[in-house]
C-alpha positions in Angstrom: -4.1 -10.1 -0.7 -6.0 -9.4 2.6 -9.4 -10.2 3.5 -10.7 -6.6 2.8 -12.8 -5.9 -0.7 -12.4 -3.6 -3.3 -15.6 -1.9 -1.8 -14.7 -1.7 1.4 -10.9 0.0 0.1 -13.7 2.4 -1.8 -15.1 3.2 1.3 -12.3 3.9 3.4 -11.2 5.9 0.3 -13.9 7.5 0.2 -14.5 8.3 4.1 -10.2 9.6 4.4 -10.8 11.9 1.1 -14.1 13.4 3.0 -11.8 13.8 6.1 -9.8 15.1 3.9 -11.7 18.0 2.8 -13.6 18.8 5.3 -10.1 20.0 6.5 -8.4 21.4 4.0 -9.1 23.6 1.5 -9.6 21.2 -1.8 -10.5 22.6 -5.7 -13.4 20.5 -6.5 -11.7 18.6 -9.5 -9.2 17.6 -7.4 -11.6 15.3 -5.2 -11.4 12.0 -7.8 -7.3 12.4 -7.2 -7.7 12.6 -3.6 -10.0 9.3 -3.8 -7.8 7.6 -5.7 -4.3 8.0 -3.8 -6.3 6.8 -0.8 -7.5 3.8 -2.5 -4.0 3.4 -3.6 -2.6 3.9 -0.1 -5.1 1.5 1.6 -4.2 -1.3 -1.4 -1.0 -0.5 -0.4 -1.2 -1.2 3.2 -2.5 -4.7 2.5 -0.6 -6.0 -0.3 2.1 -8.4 0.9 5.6 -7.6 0.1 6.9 -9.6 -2.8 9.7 -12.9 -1.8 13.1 -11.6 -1.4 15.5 -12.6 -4.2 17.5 -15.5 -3.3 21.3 -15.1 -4.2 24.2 -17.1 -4.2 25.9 -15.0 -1.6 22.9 -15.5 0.6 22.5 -19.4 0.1 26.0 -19.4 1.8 25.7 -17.3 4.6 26.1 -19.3 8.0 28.3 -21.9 6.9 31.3 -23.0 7.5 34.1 -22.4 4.5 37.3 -24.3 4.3 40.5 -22.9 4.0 
């Protein structure tokens, strides 16, 4: 992962969901789930991509075939 903590995601979270609200119009219960898809956005953003499958068709590509 990235060099960023779990509480410092929380408090990203935490400071975009205030943003957030402070501009739009927001029920009150749905504050947690505006928390939490930030949280998951920002853990998003810093999670590497997982390794790309390797196929046969790939471990040829570039080479020279015979005829």
């Amino acid at each position: 992962m990235s060099d960023i903590s779990t509480n410092e995601l929380r408090l990203l979270a935490a400071k975009i969901a205030t943003s957030y609200v402070q501009a739009n119009p927001v029920a009150s219960d749905h504050l947690t789930g505006i928390i939490r898809v930030a949280y998951q956005g920002l853990r998003h953003c810093i999670t590497p991509p997982p390794a790309p499958a390797v196929t046969a068709r790939n471990r040829h590509r570039g080479r020279a075939t015979s005829a």
